[in-house]
N, C-alpha and C positions, 0 to 999 in steps of 0.2 A: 891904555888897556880898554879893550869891549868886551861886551855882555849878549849875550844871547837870550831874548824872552821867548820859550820854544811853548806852542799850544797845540790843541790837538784841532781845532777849527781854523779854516783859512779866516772867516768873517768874522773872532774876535781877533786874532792876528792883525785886521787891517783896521781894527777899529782904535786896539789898545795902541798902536802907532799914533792913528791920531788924535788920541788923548795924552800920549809925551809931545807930540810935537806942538799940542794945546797951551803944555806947562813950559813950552820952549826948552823941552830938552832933541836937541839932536840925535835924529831915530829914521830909522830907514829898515823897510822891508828885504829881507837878503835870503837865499835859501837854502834850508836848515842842514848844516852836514851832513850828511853819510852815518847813521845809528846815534844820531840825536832825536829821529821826530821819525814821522812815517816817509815812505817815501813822497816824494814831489809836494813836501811840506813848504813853510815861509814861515820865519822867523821875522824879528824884530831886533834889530842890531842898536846898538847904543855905548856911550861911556860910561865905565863901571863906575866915576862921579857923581852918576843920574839914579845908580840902584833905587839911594833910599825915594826919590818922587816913585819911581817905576815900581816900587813895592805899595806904596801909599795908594796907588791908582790899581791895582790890582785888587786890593780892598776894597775901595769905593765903588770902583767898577764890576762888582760879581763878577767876574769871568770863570765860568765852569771848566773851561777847556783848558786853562791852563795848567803847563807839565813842570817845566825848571824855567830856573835861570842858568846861565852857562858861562862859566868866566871863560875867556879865550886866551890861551899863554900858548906864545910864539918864542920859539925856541929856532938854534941853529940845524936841530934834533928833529924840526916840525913844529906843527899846530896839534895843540893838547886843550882836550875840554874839562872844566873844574866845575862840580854843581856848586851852587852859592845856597844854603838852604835860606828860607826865608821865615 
């Protein structure tokens, strides 16, 4: 299962990537579905294993810009997005 860190600025977007991939969590820049973020947003994709670093580091890290987390459930039905609050 992946996670979606959706922010409202591309340059903490690309920063808070490289503070998971700091902590060696597997993270990668993807772009933010269709009424998750603004248009021609980027996201931050990850394993929902990685949440609790990826919440720790949003603390540490101030990030003002940040909106959700987005659990990603994959269905026969589609792709369905779940807030994770924090």
């Amino acid at each position: 299962m992946y996670v979606l860190a959706v922010f409202l600025n591309r340059n903490e977007t690309l920063k808070f990537e490289r503070a998971l991939k700091q902590k060696g969590v597997n993270a990668m820049v993807v772009s933010t579905p269709k009424g998750l973020g603004s248009s021609c947003s980027v996201s931050v994709k990850f394993y929902l294993k990685d949440v609790s670093k990826a919440r720790y580091l949003l603390i540490v890290g101030n990030y003002k810009s940040f909106n959700h987390f987005f659990k990603i459930n994959i269905s026969k039905n589609g792709v369905s997005y779940e807030i994770i609050n924090i």
